[in-house]
Each structure stands twice: as C-alpha cells, then as structure tokens.
TIZA-7572 format. One record per residue: residue number from 1; x, y, z of N, C-alpha, C, O in turn. Coordinates in steps of 0.02 Angstrom, whole numbers, plus 50000, padded with zeros to 5 digits. Example, Ala and Ser with C-alpha at 12.3 -4.5 7.8 and 13.67 -1.06 7.14 Angstrom:
// residues 2
    n     nX     nY     nZ    caX    caY    caZ     cX     cY     cZ     oX     oY     oZ
    1  50660  49716  50390  50615  49775  50390  50660  49835  50390  50712  49834  50423
    2  50642  49888  50354  50684  49947  50357  50645  50002  50394  50670  50057  50402
***
This chain:
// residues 133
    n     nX     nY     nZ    caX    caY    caZ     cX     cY     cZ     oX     oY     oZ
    1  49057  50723  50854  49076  50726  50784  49074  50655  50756  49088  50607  50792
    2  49057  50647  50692  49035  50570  50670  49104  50563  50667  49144  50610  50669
    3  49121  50489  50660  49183  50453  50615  49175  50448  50534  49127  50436  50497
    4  49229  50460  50526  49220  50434  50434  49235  50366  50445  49262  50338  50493
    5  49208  50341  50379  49212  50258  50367  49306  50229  50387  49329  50181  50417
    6  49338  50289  50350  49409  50239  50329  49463  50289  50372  49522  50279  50358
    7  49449  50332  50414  49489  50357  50447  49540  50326  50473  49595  50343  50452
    8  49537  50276  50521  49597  50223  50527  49622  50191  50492  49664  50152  50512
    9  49607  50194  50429  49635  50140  50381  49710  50170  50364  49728  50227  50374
   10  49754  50109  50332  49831  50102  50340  49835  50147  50287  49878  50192  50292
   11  49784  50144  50215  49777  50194  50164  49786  50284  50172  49819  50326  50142
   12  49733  50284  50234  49712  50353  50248  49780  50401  50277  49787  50462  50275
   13  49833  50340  50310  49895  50364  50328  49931  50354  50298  49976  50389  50324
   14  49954  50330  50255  49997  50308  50201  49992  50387  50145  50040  50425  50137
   15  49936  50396  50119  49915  50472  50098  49946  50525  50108  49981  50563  50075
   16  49917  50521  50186  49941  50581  50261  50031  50585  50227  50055  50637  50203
   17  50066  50525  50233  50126  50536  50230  50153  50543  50164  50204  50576  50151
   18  50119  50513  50124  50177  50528  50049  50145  50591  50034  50187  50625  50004
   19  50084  50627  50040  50060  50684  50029  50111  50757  50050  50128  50808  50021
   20  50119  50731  50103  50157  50773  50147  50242  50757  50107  50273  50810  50104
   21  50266  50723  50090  50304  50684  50064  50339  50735  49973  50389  50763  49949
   22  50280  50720  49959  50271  50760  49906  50269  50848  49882  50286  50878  49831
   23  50244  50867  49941  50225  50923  49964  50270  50999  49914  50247  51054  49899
   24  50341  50969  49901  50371  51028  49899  50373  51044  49806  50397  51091  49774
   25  50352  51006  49793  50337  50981  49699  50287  50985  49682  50280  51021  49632
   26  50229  50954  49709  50167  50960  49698  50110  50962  49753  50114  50927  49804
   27  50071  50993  49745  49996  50999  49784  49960  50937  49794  49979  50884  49769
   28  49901  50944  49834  49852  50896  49816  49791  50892  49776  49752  50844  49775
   29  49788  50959  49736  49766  50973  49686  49803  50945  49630  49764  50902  49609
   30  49842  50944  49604  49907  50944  49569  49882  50843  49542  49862  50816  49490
   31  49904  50816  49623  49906  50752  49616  49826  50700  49594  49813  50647  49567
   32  49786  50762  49630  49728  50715  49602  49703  50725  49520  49683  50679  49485
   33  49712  50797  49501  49725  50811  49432  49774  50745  49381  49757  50723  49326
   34  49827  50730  49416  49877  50669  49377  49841  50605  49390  49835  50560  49348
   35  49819  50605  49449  49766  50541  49434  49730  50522  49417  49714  50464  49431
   36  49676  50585  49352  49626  50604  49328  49547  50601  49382  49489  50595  49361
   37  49569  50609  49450  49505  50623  49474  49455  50691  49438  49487  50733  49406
   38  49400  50699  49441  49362  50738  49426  49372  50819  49475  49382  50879  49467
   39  49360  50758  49535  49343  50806  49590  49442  50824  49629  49482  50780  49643
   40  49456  50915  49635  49526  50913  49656  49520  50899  49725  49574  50897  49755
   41  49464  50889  49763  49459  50887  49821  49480  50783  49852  49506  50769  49906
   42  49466  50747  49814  49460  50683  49816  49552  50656  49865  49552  50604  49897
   43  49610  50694  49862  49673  50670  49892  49636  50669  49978  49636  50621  50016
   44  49607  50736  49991  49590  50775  50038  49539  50728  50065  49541  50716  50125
   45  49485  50697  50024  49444  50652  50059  49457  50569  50059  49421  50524  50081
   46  49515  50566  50029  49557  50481  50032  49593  50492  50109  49593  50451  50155
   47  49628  50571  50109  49679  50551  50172  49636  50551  50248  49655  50517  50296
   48  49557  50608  50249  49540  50601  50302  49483  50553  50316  49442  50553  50362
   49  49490  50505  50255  49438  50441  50274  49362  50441  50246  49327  50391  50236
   50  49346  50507  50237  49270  50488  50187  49279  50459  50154  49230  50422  50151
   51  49321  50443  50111  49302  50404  50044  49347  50345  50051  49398  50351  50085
   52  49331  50282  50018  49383  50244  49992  49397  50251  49924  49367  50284  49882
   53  49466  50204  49919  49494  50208  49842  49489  50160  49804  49522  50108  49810
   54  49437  50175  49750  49409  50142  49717  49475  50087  49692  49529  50115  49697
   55  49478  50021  49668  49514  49979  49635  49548  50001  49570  49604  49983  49553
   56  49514  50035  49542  49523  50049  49475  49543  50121  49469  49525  50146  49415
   57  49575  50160  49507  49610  50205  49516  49660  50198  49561  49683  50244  49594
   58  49675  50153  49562  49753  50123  49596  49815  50123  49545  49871  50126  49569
   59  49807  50120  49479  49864  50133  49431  49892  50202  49427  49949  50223  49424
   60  49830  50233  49427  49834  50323  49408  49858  50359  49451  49907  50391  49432
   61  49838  50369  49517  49849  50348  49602  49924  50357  49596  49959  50408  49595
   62  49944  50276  49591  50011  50261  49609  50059  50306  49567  50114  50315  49594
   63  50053  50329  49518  50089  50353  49452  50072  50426  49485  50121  50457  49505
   64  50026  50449  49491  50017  50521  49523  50081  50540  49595  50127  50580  49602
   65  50047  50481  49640  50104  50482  49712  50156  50458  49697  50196  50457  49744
   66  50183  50428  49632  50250  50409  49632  50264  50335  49683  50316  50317  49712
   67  50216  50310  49680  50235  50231  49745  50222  50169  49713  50189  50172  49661
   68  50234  50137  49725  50200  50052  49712  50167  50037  49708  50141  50019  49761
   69  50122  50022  49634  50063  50029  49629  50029  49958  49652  49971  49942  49639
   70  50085  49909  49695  50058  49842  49735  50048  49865  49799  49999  49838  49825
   71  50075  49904  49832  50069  49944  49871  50007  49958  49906  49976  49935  49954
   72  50000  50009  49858  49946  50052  49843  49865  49998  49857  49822  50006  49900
   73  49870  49949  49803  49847  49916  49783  49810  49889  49848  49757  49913  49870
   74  49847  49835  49877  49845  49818  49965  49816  49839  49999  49778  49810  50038
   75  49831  49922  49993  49792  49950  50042  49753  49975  50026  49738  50018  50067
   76  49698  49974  49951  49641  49977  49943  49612  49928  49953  49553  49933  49970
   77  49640  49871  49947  49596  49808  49982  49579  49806  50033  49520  49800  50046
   78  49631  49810  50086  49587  49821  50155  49535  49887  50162  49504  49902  50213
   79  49534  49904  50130  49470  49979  50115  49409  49937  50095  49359  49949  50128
   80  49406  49905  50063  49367  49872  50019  49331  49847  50061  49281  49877  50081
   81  49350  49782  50084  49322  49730  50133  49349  49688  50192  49324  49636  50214
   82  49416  49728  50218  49434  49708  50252  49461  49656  50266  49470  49641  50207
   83  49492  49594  50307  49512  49543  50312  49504  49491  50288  49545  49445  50286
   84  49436  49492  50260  49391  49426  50225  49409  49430  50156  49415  49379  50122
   85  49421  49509  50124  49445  49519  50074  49509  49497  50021  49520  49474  49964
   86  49551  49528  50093  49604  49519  50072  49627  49441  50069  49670  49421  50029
   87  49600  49407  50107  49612  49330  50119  49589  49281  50036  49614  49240  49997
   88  49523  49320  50047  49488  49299  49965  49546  49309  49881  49551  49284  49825
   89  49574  49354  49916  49616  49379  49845  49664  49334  49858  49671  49296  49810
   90  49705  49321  49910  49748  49298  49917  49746  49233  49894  49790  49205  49860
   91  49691  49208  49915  49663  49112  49923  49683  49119  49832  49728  49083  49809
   92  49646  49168  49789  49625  49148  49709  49707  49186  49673  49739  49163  49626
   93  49721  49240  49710  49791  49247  49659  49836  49255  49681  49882  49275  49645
   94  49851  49241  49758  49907  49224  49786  49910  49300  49823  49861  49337  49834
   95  49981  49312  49838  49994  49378  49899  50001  49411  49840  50024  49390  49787
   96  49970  49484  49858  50013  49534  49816  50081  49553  49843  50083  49549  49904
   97  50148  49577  49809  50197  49566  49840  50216  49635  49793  50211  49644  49732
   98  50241  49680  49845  50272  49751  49830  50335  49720  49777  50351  49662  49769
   99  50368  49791  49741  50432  49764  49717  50476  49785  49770  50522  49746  49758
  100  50492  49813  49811  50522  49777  49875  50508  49726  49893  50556  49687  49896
  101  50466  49709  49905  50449  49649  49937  50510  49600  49900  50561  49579  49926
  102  50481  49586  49813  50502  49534  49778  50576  49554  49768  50612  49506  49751
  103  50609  49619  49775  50685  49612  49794  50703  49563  49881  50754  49535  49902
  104  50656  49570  49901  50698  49527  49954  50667  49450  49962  50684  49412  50007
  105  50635  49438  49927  50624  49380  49905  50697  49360  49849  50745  49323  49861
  106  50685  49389  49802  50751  49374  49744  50813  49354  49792  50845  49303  49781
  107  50832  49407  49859  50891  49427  49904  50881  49340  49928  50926  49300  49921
  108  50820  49325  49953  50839  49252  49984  50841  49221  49965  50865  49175  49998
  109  50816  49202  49885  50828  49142  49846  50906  49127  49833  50938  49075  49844
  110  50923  49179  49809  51007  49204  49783  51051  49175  49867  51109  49154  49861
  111  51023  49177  49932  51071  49185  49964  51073  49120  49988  51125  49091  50005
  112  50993  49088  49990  50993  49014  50012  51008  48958  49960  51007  48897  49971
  113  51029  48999  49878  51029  48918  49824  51010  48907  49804  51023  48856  49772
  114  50923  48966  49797  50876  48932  49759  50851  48855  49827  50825  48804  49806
  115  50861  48861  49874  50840  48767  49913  50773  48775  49945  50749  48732  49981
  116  50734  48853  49926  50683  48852  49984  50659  48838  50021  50613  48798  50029
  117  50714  48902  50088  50716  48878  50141  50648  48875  50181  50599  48892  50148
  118  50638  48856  50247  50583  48862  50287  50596  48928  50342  50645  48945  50375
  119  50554  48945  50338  50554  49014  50390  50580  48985  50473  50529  48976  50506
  120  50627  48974  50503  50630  48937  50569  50632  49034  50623  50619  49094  50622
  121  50652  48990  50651  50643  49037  50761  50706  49075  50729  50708  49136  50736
  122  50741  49053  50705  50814  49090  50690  50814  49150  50647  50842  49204  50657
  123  50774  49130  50589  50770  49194  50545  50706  49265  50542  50706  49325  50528
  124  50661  49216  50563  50632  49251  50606  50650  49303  50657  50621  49358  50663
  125  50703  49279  50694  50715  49333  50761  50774  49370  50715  50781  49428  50735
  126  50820  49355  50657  50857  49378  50600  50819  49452  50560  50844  49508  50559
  127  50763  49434  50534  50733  49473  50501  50684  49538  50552  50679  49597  50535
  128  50651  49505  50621  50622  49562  50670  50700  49592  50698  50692  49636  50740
  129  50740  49584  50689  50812  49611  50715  50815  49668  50669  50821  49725  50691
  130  50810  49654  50588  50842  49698  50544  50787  49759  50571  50810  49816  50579
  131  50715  49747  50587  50664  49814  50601  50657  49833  50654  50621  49881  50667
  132  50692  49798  50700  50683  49821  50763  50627  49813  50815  50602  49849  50859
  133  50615  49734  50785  50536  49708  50816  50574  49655  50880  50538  49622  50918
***
C-alpha cells in the first residue's frame, strides 16, 4: 500500500485528535463546511495525510476546530517544507508563539521582574519536571 505524503505529520494527528475531540457537536462534514472547503471530504484527507493544509486556510480551519490559529498555523508549516521552512520563517519573523505559549511567557516575565532571565540547568530541569520529561 503506498504512503501518503503527510501521514506522519504532527498536523495529520493533531486533526485525528481534535476531530475526535469535537465529535459529539459536530461532524467532519460539518467542520469542513465552517471552513468553507469545497470539498466535505477534505477533514478526512488532512487527517489521513493525502493532502496538506494549504496556508491560507489556517484562519477558517482554526475557527472551524475551535484551536489556535498559531497552532494550527505551525503545523502547516512543517507540512509545507519542513525544517528548512520553518527555520526560514523563523530567521524573517521570529517564532510563532501559541497564546499559551505567550501566557507563559507573560507568567515569566511577571515572575522574574521583567530582568530576562537566561534559561540555566535549573529551570530547565524546573519546566521538563512540570511535563514529565
């Protein structure tokens, strides 16, 4: 059996789960309809990897699944072009940064003073503690 292009991708599972996630409210008919896809089949070929997700249906997308449309976003980049990609975006507009993310950014500015701190061995093994790494 062939592989699809994006089957492993972090996207294709990310889908898998808020799809499933979603499940008891709306379809995946339902959701690609709110995202104005054409085709109702298109959730169905994002989650098992034929297709990638285009850039420019990452607003509609996110507003359809209800998630972060930086999120979201991210992980159409690595769809896109992979490592080189994402590095390229990064180099010209910096990280994209979830709004989680930038709450715990806000959480450390607020806790260190505003003194921006440096990431040391300490907080590091602090923060893989809070996830269980």
């Amino acid at each position: 059996m062939a592989r699809k292009p994006y089957e492993d991708s972090r996207l294709a599972k990310f889908l898998e789960k808020r799809v499933l996630e979603l499940r008891p409210r709306k379809t995946q008919a339902e959701i690609a309809e709110q995202a104005g896809f054409v085709n109702p089949n298109m959730i169905a070929m994002l989650k098992s990897g034929a297709t990638k997700l285009p850039l420019d249906r990452v607003p509609s997308l996110a507003a359809a699944l209800e998630c972060d449309p930086r999120q979201l976003f991210n992980l159409a980049l690595e769809q896109l072009g992979g490592d080189t990609t994402v590095r390229a975006i990064e180099e010209i507009f910096g990280v994209v940064v979830t709004k989680n993310e930038a709450a715990w950014i806000q959480e450390i500015r607020d806790a260190s003073g505003h003194t921006d701190p440096s990431l040391t061995s300490r907080g590091r093994t602090a923060i893989r503690g809070i996830f269980g790494k």
